[in-house]
N, C-alpha and C positions, 0 to 999 in steps of 0.2 A: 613391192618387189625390188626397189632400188634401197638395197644395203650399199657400204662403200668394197667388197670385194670387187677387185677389179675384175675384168673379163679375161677367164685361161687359156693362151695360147694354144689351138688344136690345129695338127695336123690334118686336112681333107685329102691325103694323098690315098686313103682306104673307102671313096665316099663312091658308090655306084650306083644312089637313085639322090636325085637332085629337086626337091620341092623347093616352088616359088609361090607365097602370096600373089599375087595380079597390081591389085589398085594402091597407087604408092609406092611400088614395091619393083616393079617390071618398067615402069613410067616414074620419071621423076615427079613430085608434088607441088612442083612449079610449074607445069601445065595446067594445073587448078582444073583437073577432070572432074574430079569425086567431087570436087566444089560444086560441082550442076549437081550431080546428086546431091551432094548433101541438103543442096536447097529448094530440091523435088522433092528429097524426105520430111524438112520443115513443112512445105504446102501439103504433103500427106497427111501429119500429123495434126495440123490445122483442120484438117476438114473433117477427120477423126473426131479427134476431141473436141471441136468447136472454140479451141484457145484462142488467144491471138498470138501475133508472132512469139513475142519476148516470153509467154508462158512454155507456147509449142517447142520453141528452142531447146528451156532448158529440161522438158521433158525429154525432148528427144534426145537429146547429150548423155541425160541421166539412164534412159534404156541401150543407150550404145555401152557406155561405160560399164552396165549391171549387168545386162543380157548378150553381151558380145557383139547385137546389132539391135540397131532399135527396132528391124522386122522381127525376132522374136518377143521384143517386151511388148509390141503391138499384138502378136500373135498372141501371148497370152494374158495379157489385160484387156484385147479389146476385140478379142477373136476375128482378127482381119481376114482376111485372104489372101494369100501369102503370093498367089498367082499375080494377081492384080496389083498389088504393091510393087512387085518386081516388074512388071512392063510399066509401071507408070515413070518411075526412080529411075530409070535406064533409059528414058526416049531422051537422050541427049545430043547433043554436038559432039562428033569423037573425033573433029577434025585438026583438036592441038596435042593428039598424042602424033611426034612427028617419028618417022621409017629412022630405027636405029643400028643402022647395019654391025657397028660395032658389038653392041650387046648381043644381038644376034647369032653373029660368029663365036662371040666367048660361050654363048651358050651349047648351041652346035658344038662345039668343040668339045663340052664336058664328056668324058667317060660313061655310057651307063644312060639310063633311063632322067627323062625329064617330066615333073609333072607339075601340073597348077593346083592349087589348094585354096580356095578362096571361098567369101563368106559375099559374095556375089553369086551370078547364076552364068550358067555354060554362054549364055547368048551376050551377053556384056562381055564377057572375056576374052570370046572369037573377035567381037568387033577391034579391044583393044589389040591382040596380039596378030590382026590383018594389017592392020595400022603398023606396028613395029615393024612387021614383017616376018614374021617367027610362028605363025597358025600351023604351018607343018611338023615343028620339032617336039612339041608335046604329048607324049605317050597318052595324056588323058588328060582335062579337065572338071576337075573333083568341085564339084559346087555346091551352092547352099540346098539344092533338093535333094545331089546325092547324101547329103548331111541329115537329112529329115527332118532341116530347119533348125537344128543345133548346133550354131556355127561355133567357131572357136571364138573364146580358147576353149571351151568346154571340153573334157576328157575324149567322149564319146565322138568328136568330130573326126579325131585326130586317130584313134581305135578303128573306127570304122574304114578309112582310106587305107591305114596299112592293111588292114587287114583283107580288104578288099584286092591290094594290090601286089600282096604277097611279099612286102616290102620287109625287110630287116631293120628297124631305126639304129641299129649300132652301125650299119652300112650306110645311113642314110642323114640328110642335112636339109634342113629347115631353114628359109630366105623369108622375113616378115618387117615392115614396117614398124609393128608394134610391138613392144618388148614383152607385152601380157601374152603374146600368140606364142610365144618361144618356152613359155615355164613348163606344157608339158611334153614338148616334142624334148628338152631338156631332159625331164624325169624320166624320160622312156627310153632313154641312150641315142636321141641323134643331136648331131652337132649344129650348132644352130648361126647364124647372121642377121643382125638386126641391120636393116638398109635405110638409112637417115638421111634427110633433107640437109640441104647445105647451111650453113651457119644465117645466112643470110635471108632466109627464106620466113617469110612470114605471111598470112591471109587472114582476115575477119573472119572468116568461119572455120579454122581449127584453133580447136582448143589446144594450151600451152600444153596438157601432160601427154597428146597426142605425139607434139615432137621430142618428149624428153629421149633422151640417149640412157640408155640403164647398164650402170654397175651393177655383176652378180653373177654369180653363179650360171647362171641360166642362160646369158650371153656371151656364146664363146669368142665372136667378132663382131667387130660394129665397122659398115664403111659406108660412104657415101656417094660412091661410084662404084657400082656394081659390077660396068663391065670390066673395069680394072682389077677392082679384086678377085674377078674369075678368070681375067687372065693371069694374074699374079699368085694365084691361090695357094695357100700355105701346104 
């Protein structure tokens, strides 16, 4: 999806329901949170397949990439249980997402409806946005069961929540770490923000095309301080 079209200036001064990915996305990726999961999900997939690390890895890599999470490509190559995988990936440490009162405020502040949209489950996401401090502002948190295990980018993820919430996407704007989550909240008319890691920012356990930044169509904004771009918002 990264042609060299640069990314179109849109106005959000028409934007009255406000969707946010969660992990990455709400929390900056130098807290290295998803980084416990990610390597809850390696030990998963270990114990699955009976790999060893180095194979377990880059299966799991290859199902996040194919299947949007690697709990659907477990789901359907290895008919997991989708329950169990989700409490096990989640018994984390949630003590380095630190209280961002800033982002908070900018969010509170937006016009209109606030929702989460994530390819996580309701009970990680509470945890995360106690931590912020922000659990009250979100009209809803849309997660991987309300998804029926279809997480994004899949068509059907993104169908299901507006439709669910009686949402307008010509009304409505999409916040995602990853630039693959924006191609169809794009084709559907909402305006979209890709929320990127600081230049500097690097870990062993994310893959390079995880932080790429994408030119295209499909990327109306890219910033990498979120609460500033929503208070500066175009």
């Amino acid at each position: 999806m990264n042609d060299m079209t640069p990314p179109v200036p849109r106005s959000l001064s028409h934007i009255t329901d406000w969707v946010f990915d969660l992990d990455n996305t709400l929390y900056p990726r130098s807290c290295n949170l998803f980084a416990q999961i990610d390597t809850r999900i390696t030990s998963y997939v270990m114990d699955v397949t009976k790999l060893d690390f180095e194979a377990a890895r880059d299966l799991q890599k290859s199902y996040y990439r194919d299947y949007g999470t690697t709990l659907n490509g477990l789901m359907l190559r290895h008919e997991i249980d989708p329950d169990h995988f989700l409490s096990t990936v989640h018994a984390i440490d949630y003590s380095p997402v630190d209280a961002h009162p800033d982002l908070v405020e900018a969010i509170r502040a937006l016009p209109g409806r606030k929702f989460i949209l994530t390819n996580g489950d309701t009970g990680h996401a509470r945890s995360v946005l106690r931590r912020l401090g922000c659990d009250d502002i979100f009209e809803h948190v849309h997660d991987i069961r309300a998804m029926t295990y279809l997480p994004k980018p899949h068509k059907a993820a993104y169908e299901g929540f507006l439709t669910l919430h009686g949402i307008d996407p010509t009304t409505a704007v999409m916040f995602d770490d990853l630039e693959k989550n924006l191609v169809v909240p794009h084709e559907v008319g909402m305006a979209t923000v890709q929320v990127v890691a600081g230049e500097d920012f690097a870990h062993e356990q994310v893959e390079a095309w995880e932080l790429g930044r994408a030119i295209g169509p499909h990327v109306h904004h890219i910033t990498d301080n979120l609460a500033k771009f929503l208070r500066e918002r175009p």
